[in-house]
DRENDRENBA-987407 format. One record per residue (C-alpha): residue number from 1; x, z, y. Coordinates in Angstrom, 3 decimals, m for minus. Layout:
r seq:NUM; u:X; w:Z; v:Y
...
***
This chain:
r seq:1; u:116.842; w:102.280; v:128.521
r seq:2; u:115.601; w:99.405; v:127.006
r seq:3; u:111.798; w:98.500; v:126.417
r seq:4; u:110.187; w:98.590; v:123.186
r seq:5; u:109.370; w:94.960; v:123.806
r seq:6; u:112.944; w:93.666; v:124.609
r seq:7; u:114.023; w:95.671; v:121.051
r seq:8; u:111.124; w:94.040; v:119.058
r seq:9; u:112.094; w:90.875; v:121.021
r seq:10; u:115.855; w:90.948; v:120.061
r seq:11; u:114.768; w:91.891; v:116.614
r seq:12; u:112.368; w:88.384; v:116.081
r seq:13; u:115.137; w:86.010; v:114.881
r seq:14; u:115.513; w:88.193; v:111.987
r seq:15; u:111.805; w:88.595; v:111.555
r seq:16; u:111.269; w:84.773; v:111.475
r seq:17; u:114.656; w:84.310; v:109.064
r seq:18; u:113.040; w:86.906; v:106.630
r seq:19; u:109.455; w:85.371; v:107.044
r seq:20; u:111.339; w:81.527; v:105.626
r seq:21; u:113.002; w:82.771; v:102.958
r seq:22; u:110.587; w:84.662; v:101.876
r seq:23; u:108.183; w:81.547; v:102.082
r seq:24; u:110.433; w:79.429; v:100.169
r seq:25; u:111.274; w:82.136; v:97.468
r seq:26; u:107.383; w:83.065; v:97.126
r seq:27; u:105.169; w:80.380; v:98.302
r seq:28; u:102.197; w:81.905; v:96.166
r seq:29; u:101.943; w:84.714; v:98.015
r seq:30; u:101.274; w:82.605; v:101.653
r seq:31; u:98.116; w:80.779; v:103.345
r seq:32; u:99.246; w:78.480; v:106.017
r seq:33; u:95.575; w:79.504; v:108.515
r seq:34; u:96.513; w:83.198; v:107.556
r seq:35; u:100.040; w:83.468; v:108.612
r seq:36; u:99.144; w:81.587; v:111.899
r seq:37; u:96.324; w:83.666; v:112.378
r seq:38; u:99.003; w:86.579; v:112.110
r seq:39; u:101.619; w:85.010; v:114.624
r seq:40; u:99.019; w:85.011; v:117.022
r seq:41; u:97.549; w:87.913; v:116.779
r seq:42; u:101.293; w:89.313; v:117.022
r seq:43; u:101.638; w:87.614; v:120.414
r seq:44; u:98.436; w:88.843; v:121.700
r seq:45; u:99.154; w:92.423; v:120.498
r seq:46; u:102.502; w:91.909; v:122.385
r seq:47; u:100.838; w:90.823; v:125.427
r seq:48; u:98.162; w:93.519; v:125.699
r seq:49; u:101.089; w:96.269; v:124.505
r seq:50; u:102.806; w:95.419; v:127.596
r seq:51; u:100.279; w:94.903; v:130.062
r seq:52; u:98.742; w:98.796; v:129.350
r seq:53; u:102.748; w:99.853; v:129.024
r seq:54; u:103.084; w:98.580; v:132.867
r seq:55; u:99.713; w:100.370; v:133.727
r seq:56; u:100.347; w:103.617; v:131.683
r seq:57; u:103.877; w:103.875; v:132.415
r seq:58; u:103.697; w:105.862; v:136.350
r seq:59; u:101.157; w:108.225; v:133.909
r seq:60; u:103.699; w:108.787; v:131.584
r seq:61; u:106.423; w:109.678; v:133.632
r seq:62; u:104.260; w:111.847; v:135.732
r seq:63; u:103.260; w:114.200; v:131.970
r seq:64; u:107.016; w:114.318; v:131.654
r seq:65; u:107.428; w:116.116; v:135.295
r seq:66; u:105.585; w:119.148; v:132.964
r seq:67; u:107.859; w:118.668; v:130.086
r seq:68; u:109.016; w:122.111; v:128.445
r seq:69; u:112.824; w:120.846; v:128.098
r seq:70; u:114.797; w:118.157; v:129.602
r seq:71; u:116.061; w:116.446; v:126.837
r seq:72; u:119.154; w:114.325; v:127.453
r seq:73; u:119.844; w:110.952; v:125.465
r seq:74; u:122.399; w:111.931; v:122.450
r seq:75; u:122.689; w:110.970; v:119.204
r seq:76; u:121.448; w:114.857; v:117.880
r seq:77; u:118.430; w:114.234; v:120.493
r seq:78; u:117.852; w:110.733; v:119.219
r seq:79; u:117.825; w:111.643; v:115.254
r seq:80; u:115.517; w:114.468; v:116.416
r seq:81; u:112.826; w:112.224; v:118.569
r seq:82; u:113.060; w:109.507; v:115.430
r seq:83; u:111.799; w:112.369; v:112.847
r seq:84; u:109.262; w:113.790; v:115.201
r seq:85; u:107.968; w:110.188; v:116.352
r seq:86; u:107.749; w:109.367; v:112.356
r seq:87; u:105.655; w:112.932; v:111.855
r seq:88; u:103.332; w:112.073; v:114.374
r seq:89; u:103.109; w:107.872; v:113.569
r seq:90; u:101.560; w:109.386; v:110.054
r seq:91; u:98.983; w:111.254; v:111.594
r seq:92; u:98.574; w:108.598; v:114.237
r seq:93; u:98.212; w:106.441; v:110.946
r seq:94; u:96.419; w:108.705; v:108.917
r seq:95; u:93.776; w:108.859; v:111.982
r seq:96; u:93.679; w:105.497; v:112.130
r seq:97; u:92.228; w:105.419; v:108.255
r seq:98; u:89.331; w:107.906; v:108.633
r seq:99; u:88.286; w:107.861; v:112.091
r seq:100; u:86.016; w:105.363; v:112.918
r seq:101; u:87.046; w:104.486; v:116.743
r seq:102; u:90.998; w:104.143; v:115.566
r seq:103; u:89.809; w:102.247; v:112.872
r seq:104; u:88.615; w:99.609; v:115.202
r seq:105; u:91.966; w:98.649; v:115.958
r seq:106; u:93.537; w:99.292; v:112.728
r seq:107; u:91.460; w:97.058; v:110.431
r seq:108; u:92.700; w:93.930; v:112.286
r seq:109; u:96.582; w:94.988; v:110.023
r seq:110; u:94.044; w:95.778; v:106.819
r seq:111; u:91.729; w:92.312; v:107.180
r seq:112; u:94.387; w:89.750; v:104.968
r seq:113; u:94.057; w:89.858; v:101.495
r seq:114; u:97.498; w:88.472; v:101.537
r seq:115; u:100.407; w:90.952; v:101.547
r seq:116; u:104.002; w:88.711; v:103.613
r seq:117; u:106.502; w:89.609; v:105.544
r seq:118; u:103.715; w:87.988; v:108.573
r seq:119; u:101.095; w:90.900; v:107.397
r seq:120; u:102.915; w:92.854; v:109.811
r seq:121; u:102.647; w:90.114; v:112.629
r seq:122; u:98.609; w:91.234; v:111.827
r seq:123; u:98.582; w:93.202; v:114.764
r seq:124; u:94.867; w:94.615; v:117.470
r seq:125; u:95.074; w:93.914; v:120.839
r seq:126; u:92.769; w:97.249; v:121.175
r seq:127; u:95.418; w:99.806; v:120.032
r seq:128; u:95.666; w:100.507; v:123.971
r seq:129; u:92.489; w:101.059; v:124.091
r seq:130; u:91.378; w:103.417; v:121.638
r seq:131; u:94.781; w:105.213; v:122.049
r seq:132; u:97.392; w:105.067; v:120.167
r seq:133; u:99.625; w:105.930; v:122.921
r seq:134; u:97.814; w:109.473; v:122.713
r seq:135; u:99.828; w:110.146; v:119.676
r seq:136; u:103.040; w:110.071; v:121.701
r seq:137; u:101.788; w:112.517; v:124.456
r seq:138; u:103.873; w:114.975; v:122.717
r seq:139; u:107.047; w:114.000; v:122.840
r seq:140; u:106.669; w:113.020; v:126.229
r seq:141; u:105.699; w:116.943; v:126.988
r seq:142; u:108.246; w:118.216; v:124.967
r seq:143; u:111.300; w:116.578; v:127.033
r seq:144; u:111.678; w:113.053; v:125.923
r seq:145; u:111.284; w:110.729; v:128.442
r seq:146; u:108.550; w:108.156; v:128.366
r seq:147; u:111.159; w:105.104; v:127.955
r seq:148; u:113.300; w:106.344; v:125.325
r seq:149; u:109.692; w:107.601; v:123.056
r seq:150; u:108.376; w:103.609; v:123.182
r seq:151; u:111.739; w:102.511; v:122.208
r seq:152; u:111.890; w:104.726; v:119.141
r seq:153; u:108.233; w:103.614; v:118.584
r seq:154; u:109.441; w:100.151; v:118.499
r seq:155; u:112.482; w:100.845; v:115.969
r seq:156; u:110.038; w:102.988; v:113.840
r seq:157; u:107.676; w:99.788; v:113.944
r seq:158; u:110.601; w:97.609; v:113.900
r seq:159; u:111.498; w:99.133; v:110.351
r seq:160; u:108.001; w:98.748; v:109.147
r seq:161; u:108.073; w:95.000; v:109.274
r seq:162; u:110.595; w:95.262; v:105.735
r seq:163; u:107.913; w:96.467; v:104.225
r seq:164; u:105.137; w:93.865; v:104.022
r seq:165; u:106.560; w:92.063; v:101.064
r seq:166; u:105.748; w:91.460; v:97.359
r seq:167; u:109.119; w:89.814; v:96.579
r seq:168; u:111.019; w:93.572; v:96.842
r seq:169; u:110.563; w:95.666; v:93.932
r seq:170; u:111.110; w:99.280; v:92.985
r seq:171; u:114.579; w:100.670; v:95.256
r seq:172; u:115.307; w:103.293; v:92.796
r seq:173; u:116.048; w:106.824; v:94.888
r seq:174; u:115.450; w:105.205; v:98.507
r seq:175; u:111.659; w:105.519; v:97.452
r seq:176; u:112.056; w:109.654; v:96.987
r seq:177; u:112.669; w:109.658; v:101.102
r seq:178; u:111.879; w:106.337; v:102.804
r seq:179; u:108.687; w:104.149; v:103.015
r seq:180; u:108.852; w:100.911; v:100.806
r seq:181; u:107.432; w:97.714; v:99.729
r seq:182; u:106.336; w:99.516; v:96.303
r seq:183; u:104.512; w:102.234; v:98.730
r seq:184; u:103.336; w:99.989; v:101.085
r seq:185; u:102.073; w:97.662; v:98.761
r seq:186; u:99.712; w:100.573; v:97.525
r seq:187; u:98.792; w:101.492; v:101.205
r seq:188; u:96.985; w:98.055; v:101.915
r seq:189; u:95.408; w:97.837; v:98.322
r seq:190; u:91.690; w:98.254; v:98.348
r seq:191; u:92.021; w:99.553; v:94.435
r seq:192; u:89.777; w:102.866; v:94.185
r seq:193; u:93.101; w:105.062; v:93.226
r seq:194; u:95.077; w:103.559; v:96.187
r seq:195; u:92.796; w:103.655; v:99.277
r seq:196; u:93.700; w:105.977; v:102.162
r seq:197; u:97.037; w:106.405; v:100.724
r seq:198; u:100.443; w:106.105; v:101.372
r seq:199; u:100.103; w:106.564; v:105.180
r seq:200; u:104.125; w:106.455; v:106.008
r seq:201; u:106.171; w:104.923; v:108.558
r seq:202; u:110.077; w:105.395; v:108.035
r seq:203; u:109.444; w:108.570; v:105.599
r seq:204; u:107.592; w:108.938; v:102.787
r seq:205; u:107.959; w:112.729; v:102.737
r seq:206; u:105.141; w:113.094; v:105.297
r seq:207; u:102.407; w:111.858; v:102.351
r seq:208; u:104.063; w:114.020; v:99.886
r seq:209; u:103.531; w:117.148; v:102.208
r seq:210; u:100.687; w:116.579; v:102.962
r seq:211; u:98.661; w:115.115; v:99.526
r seq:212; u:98.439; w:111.960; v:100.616
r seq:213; u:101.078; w:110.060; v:98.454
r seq:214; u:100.271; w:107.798; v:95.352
r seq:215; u:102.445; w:106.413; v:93.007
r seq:216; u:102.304; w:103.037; v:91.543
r seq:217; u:100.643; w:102.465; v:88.619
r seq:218; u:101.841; w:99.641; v:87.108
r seq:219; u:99.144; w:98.892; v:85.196
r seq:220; u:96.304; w:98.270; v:88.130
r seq:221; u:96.906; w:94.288; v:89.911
r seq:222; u:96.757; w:95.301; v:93.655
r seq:223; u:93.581; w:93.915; v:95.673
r seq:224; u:94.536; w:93.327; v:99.233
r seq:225; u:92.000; w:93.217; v:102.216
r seq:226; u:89.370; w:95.735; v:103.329
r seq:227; u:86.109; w:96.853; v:101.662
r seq:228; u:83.434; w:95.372; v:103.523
r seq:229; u:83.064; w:91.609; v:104.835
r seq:230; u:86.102; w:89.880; v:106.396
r seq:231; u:86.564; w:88.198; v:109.154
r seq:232; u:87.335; w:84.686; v:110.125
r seq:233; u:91.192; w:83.322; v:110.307
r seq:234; u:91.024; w:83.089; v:114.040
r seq:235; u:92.354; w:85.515; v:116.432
r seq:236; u:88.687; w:86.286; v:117.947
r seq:237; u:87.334; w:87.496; v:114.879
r seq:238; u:89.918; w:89.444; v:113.584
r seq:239; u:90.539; w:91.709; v:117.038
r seq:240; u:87.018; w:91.732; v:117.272
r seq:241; u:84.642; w:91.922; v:113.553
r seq:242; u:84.615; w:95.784; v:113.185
r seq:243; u:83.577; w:96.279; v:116.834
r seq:244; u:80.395; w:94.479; v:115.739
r seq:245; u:79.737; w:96.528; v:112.758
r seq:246; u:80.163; w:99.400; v:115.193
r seq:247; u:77.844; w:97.763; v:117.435
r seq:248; u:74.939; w:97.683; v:114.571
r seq:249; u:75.895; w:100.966; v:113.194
r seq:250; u:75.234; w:102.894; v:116.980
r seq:251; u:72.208; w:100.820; v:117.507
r seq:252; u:71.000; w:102.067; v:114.286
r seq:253; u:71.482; w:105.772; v:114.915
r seq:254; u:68.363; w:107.413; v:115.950
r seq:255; u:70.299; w:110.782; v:117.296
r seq:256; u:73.393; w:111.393; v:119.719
r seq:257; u:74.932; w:113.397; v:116.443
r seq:258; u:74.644; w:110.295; v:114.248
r seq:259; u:76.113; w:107.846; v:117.293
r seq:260; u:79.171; w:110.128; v:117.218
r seq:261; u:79.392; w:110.658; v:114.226
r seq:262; u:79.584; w:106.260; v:114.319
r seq:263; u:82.250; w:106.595; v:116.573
r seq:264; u:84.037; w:109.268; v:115.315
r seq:265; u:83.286; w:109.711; v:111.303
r seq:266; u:85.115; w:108.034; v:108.327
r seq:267; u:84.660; w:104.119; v:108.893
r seq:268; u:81.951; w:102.546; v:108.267
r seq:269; u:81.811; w:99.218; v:106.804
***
């Protein structure tokens, strides 16, 4: 099987030929500190992905000993673990959005108030840590083995990258099913009728079953960013701003329910 990182890794040259035309066609919509600030901040998020991956990994496979079935590699199996990886990325995501200690990773993707095709290079090297591999624990249990679950992750990511952009518009009946720039767009504004929306990966369905969806309104001028202060365009900053803020917030808390409730409450900002 091969590694999430190797697919993300073939993938790149199409990345960076997406990330210059889109430069060239929409110039406006770029900052030359912000999109290096991205690029590393993708290679760091790399890094630390595959360092916990190596360290995880003997974990993994020892959940999947348990596993209820033993699902073998198909093209039926693989359609299946795609849909259920999507399902659980959007509560993974959704997670990520009103619990605080997710959060801390997740702002790092919010913190631009540019919207590029290198917003999705914005990437925490502390999505190990506060668990985002969690979310996959099912699968894993279920029957699919640890290898094949991270490389679905990666496509599922993988398909994400297409849509950080402001130079695709409406896709006509591919937005009914799929996750778009129009959606996405929506997901990172900081607009009152947009926040905490739009929480797809690959489907859109998922925040239409679940009342999470909003449509565009084409009369609002999207705000991109984060509510609260932002941080610097250096790589140290963004991993590490919100961490601080939960810092002061715990320090403030005069009660063990109010420290959790830090950690683990809506974000505070």
């Amino acid at each position: 099987m091969i590694s999430a990182e190797l697919i993300l890794l073939g993938l790149s040259p199409i990345f960076i030929f997406c990330v210059a035309v889109e430069f060239i066609k929409a110039r406006k919509h770029y900052d030359i500190k912000d999109s290096i600030n991205n690029t590393a901040l993708a290679l760091l998020h790399q890094g630390s992905d595959a360092i916990f991956l190596l360290l995880l990994m003997p974990m993994f496979n020892w959940l999947h000993q348990f596993a209820l079935f033993d699902i073998k590699l198909t093209a039926v199996s693989l359609f299946v673990g795609f849909i259920l990886q999507d399902f659980l990325y959007y509560w993974f995501h959704r997670a990520s959005h009103n619990i605080h200690w997710f959060w801390l990773a997740h702002v790092v993707h919010h913190s631009s108030t540019h919207m590029n095709f290198t917003t999705a290079f914005r990437q925490s090297v502390l999505y190990p840590i506060v668990g985002m591999w969690l979310f996959w624990l099912p699968m894993i249990l279920v029957g699919f083995s640890p290898s094949l679950v991270f490389a679905i992750v990666a496509i599922n990511l993988a398909y994400q990258f297409f849509v950080h952009t402001q130079t695709i518009g409406n896709l006509g009946w591919f937005e009914s099913i799929f996750n778009t720039p129009t959606h996405h767009r929506i997901h990172h504004a900081t607009n009152k009728p947009y926040i905490d929306k739009n929480y797809a990966g690959v489907l859109i369905i998922w925040d239409k079953l679940f009342g999470t969806f909003a449509p565009e309104d084409k009369s609002l001028i999207i705000k991109y960013g984060i509510i609260g202060e932002l941080p610097k365009d250096n790589p140290v900053s963004t991993n590490f701003k919100q961490l601080s803020v939960m810092k002061q917030k715990l320090k403030a808390s005069n009660s063990l329910k109010e420290k959790l409730r830090v950690l683990f409450g809506y974000p505070s900002h």
